[in-house]
N, CA, C and O atoms as a Tripos MOL2 file, in Angstrom:
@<TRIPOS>MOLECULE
protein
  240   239    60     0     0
PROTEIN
NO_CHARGES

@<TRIPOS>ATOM
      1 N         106.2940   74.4930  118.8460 N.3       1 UNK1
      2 CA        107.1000   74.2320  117.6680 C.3       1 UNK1
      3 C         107.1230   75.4840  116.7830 C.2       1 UNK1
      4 O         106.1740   76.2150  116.5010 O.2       1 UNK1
      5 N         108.3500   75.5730  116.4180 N.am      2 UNK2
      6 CA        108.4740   77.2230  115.5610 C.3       2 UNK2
      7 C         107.2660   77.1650  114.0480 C.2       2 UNK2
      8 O         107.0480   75.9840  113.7750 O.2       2 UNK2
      9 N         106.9520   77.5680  113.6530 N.am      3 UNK3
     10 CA        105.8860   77.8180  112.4380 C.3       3 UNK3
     11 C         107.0080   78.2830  111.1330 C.2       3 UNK3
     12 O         106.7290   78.1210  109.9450 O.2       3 UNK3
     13 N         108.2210   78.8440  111.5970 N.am      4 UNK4
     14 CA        108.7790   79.2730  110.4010 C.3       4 UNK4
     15 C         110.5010   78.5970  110.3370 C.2       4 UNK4
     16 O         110.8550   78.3410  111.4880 O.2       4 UNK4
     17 N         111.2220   78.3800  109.6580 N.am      5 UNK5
     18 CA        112.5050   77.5750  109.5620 C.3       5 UNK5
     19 C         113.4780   78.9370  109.5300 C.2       5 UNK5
     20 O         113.1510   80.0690  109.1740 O.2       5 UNK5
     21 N         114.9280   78.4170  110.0730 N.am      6 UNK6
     22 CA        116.1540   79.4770  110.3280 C.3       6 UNK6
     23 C         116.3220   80.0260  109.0470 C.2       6 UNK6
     24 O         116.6060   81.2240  109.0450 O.2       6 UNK6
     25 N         116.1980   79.3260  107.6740 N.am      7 UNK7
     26 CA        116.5780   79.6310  106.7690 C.3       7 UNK7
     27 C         115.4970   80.9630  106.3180 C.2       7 UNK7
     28 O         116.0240   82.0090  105.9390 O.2       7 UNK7
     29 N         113.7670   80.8450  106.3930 N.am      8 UNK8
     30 CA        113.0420   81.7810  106.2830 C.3       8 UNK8
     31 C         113.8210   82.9190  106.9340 C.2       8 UNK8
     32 O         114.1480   83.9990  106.4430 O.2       8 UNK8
     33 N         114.0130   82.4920  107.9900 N.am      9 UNK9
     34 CA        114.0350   84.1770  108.9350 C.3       9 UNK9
     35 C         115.6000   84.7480  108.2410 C.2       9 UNK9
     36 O         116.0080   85.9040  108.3480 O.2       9 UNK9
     37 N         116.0810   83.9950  107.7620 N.am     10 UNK10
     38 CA        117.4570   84.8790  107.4240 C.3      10 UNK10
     39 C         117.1000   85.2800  105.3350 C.2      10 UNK10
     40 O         117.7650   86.1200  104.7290 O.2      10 UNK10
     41 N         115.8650   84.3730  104.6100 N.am     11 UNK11
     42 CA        115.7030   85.3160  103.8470 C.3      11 UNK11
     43 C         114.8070   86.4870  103.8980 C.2      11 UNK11
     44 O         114.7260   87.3560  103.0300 O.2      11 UNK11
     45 N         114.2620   86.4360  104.8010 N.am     12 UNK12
     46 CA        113.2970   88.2020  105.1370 C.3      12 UNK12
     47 C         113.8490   88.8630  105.7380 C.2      12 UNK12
     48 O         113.4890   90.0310  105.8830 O.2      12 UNK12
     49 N         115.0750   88.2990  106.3890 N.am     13 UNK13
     50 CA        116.1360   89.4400  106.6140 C.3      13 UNK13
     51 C         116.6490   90.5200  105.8510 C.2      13 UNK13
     52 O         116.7320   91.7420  105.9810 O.2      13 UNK13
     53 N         117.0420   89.4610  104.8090 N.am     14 UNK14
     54 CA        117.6760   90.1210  103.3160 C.3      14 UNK14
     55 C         116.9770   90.8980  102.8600 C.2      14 UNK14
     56 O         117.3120   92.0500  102.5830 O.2      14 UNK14
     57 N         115.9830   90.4600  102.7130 N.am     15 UNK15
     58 CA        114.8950   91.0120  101.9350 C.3      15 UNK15
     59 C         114.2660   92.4530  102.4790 C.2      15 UNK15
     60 O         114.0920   93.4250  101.7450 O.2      15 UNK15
     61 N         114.0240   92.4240  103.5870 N.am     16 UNK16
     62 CA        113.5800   93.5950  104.5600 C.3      16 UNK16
     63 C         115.7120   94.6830  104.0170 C.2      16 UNK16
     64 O         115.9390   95.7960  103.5420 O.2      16 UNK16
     65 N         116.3040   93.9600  104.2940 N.am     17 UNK17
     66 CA        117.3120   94.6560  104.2030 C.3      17 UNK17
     67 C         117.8840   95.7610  102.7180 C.2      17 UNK17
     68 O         118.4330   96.8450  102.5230 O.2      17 UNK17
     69 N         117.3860   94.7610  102.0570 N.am     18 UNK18
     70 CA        117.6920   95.5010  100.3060 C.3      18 UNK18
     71 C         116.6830   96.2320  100.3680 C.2      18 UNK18
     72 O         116.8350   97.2640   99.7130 O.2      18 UNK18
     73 N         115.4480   96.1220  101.0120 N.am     19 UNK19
     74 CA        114.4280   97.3790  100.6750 C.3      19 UNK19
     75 C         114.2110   98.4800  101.4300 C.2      19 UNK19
     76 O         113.2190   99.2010  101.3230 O.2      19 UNK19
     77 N         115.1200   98.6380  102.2060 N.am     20 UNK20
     78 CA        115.7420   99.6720  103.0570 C.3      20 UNK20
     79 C         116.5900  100.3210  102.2380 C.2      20 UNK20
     80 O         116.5070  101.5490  102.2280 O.2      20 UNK20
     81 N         117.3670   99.8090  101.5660 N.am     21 UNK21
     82 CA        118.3810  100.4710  100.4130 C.3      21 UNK21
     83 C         118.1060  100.4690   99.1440 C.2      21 UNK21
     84 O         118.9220  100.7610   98.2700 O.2      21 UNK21
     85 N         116.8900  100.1250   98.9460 N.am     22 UNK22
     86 CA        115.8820  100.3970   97.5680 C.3      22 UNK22
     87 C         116.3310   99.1960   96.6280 C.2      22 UNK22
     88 O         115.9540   99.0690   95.4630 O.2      22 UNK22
     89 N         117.0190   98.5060   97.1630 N.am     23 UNK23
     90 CA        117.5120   97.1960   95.8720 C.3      23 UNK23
     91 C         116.5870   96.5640   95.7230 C.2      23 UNK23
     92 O         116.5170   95.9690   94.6480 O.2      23 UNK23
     93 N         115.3410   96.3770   96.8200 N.am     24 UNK24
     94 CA        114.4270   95.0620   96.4350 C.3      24 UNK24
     95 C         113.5710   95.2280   95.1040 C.2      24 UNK24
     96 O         112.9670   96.2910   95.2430 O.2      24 UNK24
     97 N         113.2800   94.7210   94.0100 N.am     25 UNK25
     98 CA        112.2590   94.6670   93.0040 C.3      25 UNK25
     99 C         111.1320   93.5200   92.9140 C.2      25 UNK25
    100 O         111.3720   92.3340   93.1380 O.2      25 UNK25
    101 N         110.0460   93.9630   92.6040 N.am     26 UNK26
    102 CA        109.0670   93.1420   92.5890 C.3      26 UNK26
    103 C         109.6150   91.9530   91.2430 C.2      26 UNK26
    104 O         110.7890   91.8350   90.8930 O.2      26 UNK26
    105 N         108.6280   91.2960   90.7480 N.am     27 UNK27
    106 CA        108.7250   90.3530   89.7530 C.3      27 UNK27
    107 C         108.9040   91.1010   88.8910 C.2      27 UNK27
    108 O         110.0090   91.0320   88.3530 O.2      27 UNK27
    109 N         107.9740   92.0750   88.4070 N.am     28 UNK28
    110 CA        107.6160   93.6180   86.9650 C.3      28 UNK28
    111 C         108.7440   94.2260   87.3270 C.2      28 UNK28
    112 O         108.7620   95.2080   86.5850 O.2      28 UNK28
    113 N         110.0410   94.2850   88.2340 N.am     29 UNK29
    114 CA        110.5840   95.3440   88.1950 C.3      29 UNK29
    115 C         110.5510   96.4750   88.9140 C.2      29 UNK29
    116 O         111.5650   97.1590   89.0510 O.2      29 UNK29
    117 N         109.0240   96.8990   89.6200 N.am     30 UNK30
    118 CA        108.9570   98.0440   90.0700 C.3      30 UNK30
    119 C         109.6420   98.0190   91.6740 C.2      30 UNK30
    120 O         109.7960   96.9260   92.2190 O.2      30 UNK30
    121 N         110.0140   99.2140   92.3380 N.am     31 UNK31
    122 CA        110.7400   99.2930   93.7990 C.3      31 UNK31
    123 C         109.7080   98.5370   94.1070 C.2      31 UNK31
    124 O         108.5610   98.4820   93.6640 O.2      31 UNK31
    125 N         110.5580   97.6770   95.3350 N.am     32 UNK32
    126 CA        109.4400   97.4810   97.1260 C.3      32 UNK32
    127 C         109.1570   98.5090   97.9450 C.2      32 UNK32
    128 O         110.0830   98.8020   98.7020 O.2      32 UNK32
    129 N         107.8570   99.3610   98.0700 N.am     33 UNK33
    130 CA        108.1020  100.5470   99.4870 C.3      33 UNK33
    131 C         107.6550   99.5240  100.7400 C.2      33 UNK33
    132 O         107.9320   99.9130  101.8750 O.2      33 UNK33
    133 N         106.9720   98.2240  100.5850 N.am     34 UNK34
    134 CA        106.2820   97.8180  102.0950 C.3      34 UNK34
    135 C         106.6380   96.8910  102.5920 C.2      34 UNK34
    136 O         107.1640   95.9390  102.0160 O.2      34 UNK34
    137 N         106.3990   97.0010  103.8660 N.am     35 UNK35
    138 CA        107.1970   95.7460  104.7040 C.3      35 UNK35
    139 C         106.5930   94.6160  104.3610 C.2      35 UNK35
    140 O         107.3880   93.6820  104.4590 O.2      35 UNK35
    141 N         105.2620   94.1950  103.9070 N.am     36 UNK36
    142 CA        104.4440   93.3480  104.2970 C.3      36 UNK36
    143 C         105.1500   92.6170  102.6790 C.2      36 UNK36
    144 O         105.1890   91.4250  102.3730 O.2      36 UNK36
    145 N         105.5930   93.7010  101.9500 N.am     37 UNK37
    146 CA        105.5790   93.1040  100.1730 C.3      37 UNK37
    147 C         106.7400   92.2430   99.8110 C.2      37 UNK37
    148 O         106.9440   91.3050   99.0390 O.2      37 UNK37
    149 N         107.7960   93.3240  101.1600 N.am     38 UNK38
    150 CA        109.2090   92.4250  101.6850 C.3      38 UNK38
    151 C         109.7080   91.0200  102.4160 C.2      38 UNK38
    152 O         110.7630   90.4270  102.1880 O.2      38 UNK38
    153 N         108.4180   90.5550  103.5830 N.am     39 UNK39
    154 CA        108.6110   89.7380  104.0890 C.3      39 UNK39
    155 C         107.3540   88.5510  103.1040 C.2      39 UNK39
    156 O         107.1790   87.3860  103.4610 O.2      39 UNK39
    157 N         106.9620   88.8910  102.4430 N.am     40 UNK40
    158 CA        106.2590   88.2230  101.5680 C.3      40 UNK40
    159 C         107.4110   87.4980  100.2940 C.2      40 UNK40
    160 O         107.3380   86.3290   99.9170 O.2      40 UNK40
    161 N         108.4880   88.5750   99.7630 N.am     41 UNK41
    162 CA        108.8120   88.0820   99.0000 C.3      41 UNK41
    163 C         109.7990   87.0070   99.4710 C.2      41 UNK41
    164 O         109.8660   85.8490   99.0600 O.2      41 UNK41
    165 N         110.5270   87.5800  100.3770 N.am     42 UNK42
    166 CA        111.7460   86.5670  101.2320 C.3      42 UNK42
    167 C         111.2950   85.3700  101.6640 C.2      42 UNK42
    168 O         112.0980   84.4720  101.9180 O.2      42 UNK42
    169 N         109.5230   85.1470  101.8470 N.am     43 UNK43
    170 CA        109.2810   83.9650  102.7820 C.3      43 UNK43
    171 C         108.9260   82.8870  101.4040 C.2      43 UNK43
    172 O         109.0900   81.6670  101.4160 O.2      43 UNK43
    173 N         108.3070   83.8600  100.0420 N.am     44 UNK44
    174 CA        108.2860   83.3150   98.5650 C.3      44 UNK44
    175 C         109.6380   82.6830   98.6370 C.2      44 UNK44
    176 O         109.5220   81.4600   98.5660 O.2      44 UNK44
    177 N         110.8570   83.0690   98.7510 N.am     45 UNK45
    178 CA        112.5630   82.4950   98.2380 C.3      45 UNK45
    179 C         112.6090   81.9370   99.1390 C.2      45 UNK45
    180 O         112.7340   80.9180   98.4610 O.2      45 UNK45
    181 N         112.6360   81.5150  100.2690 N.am     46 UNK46
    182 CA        112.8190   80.7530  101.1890 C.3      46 UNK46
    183 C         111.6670   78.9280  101.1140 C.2      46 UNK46
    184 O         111.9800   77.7560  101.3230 O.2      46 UNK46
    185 N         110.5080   79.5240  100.7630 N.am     47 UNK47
    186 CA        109.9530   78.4750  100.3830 C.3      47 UNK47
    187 C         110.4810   78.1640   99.0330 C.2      47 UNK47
    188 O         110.5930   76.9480   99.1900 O.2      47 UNK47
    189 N         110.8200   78.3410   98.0220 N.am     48 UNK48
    190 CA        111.2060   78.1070   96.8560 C.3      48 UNK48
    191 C         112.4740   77.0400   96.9040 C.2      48 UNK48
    192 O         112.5840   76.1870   96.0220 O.2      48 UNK48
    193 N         113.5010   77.1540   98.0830 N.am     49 UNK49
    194 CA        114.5420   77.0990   98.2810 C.3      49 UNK49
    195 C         114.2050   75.2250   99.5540 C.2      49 UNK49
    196 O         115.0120   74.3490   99.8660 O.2      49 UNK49
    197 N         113.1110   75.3370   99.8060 N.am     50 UNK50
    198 CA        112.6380   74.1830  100.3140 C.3      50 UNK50
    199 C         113.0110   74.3860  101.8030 C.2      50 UNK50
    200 O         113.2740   73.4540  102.5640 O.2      50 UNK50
    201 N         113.0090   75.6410  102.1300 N.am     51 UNK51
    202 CA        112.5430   75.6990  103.6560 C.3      51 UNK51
    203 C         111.3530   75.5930  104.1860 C.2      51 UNK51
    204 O         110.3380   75.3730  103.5250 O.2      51 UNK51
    205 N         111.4140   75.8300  106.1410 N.am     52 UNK52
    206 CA        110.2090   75.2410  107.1670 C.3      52 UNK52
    207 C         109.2660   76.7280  106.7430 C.2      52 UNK52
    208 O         109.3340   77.7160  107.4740 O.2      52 UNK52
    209 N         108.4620   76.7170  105.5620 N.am     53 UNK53
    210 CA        107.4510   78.1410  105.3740 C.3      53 UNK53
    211 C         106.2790   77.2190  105.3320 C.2      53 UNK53
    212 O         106.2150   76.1200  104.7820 O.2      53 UNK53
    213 N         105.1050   78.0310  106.1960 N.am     54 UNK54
    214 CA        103.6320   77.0900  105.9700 C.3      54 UNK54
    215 C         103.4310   77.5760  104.3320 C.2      54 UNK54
    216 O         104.1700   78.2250  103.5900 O.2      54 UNK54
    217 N         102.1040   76.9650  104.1260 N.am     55 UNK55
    218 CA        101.4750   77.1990  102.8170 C.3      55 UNK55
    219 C         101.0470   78.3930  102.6740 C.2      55 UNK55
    220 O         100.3800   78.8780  103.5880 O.2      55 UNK55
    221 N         101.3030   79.0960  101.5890 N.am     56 UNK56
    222 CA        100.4070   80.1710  101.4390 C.3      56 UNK56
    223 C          98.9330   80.2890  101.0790 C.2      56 UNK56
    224 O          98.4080   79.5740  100.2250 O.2      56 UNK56
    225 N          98.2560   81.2770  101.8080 N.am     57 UNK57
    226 CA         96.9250   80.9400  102.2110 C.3      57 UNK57
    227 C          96.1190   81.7450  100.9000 C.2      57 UNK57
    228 O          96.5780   82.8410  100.5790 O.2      57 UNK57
    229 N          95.3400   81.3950  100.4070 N.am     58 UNK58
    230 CA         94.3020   81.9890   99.4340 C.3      58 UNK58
    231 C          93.6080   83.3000   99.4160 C.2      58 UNK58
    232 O          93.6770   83.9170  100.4790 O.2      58 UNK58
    233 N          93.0390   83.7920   98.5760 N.am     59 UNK59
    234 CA         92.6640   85.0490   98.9400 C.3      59 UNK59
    235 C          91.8190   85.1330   98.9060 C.2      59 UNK59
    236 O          91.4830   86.3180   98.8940 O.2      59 UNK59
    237 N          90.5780   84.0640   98.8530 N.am     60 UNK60
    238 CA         89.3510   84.4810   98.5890 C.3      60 UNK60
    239 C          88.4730   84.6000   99.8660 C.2      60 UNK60
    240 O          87.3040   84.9770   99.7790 O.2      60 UNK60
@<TRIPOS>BOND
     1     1     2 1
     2     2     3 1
     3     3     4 2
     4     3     5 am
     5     5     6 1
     6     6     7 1
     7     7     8 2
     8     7     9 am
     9     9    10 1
    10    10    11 1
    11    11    12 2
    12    11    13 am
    13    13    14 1
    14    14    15 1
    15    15    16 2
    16    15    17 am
    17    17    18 1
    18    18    19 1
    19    19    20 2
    20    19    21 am
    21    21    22 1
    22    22    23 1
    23    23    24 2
    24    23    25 am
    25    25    26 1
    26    26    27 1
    27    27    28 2
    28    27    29 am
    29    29    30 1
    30    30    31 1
    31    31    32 2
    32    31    33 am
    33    33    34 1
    34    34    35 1
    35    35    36 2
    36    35    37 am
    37    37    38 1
    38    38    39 1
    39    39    40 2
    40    39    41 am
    41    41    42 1
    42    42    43 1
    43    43    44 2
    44    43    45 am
    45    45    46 1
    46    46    47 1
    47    47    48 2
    48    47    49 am
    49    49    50 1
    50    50    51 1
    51    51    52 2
    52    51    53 am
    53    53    54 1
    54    54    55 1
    55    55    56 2
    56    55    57 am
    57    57    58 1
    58    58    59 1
    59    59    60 2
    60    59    61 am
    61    61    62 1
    62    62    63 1
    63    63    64 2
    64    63    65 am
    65    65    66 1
    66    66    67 1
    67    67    68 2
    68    67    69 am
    69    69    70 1
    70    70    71 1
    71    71    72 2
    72    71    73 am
    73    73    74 1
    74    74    75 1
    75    75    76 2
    76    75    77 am
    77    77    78 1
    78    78    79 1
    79    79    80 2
    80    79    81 am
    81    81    82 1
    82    82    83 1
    83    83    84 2
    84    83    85 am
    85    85    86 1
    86    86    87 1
    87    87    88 2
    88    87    89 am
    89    89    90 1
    90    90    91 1
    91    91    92 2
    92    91    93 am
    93    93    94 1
    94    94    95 1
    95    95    96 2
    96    95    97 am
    97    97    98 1
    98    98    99 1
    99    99   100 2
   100    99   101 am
   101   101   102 1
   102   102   103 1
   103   103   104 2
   104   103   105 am
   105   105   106 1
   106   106   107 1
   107   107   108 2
   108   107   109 am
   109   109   110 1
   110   110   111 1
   111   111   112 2
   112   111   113 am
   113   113   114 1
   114   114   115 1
   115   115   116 2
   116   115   117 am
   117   117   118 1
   118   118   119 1
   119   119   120 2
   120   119   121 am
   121   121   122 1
   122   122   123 1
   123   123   124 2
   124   123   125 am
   125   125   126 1
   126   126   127 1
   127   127   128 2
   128   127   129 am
   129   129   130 1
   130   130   131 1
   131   131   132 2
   132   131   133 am
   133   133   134 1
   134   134   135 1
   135   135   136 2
   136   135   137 am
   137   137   138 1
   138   138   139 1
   139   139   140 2
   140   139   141 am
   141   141   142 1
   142   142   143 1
   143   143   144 2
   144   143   145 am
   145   145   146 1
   146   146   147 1
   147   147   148 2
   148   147   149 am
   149   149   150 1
   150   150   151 1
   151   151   152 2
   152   151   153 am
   153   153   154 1
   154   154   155 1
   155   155   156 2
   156   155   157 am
   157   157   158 1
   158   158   159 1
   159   159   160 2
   160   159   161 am
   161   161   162 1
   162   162   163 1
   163   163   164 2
   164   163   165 am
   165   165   166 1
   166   166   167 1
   167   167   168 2
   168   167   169 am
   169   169   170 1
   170   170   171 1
   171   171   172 2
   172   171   173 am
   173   173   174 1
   174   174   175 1
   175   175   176 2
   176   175   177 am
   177   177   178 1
   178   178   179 1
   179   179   180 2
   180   179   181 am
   181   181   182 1
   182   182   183 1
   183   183   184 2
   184   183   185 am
   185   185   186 1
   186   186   187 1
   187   187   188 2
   188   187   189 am
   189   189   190 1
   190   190   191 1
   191   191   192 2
   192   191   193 am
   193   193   194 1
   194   194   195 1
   195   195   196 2
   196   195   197 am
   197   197   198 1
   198   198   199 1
   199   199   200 2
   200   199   201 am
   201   201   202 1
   202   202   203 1
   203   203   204 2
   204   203   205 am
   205   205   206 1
   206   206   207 1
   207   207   208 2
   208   207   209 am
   209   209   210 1
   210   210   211 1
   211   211   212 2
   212   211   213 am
   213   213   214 1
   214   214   215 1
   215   215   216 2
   216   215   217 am
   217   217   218 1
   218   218   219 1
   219   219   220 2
   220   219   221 am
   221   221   222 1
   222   222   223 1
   223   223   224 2
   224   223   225 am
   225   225   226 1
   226   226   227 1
   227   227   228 2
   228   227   229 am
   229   229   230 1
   230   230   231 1
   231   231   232 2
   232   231   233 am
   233   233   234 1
   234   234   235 1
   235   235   236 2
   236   235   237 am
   237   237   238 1
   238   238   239 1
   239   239   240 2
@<TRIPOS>SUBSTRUCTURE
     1 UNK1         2 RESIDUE 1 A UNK
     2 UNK2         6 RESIDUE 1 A UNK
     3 UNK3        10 RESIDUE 1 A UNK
     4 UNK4        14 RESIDUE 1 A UNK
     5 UNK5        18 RESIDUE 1 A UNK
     6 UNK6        22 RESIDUE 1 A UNK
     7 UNK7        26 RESIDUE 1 A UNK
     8 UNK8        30 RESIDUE 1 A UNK
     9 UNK9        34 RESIDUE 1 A UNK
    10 UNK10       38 RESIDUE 1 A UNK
    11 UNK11       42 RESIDUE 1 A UNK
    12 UNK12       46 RESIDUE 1 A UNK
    13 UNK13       50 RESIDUE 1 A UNK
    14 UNK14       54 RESIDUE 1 A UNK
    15 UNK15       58 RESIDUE 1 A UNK
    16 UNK16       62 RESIDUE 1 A UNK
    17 UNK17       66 RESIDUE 1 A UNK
    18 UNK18       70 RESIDUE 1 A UNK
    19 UNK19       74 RESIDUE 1 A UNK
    20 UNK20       78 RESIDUE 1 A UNK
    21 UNK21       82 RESIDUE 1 A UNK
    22 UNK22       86 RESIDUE 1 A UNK
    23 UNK23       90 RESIDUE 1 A UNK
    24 UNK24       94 RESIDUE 1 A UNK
    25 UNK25       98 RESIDUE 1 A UNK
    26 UNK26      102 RESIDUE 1 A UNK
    27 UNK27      106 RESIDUE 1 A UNK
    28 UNK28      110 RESIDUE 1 A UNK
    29 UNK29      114 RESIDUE 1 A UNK
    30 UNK30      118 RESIDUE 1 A UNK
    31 UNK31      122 RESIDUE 1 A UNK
    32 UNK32      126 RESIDUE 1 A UNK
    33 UNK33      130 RESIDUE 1 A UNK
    34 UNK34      134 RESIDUE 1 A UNK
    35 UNK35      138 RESIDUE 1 A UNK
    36 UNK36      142 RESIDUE 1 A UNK
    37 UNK37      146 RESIDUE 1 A UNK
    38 UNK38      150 RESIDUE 1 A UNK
    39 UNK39      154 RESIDUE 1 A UNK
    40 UNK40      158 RESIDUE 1 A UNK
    41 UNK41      162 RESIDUE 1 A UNK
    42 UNK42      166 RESIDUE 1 A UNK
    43 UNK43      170 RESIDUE 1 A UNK
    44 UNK44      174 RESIDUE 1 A UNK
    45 UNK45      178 RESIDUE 1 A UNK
    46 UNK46      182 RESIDUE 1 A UNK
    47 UNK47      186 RESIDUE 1 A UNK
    48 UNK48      190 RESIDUE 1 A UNK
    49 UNK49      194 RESIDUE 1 A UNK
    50 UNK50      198 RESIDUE 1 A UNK
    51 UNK51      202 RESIDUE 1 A UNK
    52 UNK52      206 RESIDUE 1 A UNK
    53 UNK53      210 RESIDUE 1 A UNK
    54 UNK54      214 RESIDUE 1 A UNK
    55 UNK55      218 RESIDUE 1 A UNK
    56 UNK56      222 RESIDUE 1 A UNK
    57 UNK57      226 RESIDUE 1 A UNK
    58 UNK58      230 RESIDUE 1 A UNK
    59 UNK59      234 RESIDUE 1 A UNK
    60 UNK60      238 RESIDUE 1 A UNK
């Protein structure tokens, strides 16, 4: 069974995509340089948006 929904994968698309062309901004405003900060934020809007995204996991 897939772990992630069609709708995720087409917003980290975007997302990976604007930060290739420097459009992506964090929350503060500042550029995205990393992939990891990109598919983080797209899989954030995609869950927001009530797509198939697991939970995000804790940091401790």
């Amino acid at each position: 069974m897939a772990k992630y929904g069609e709708k995720a994968g087409e917003k980290v698309e975007k997302a990976m995509h604007e930060m290739k062309e420097g459009k992506l901004k964090t929350g503060s405003g500042k550029k995205v340089t990393s992939k990891k900060q990109a598919v983080a934020i797209g899989l954030s809007e995609a869950r927001k948006e009530g797509g198939k995204v697991p939970k995000k996991k804790d940091k401790s």
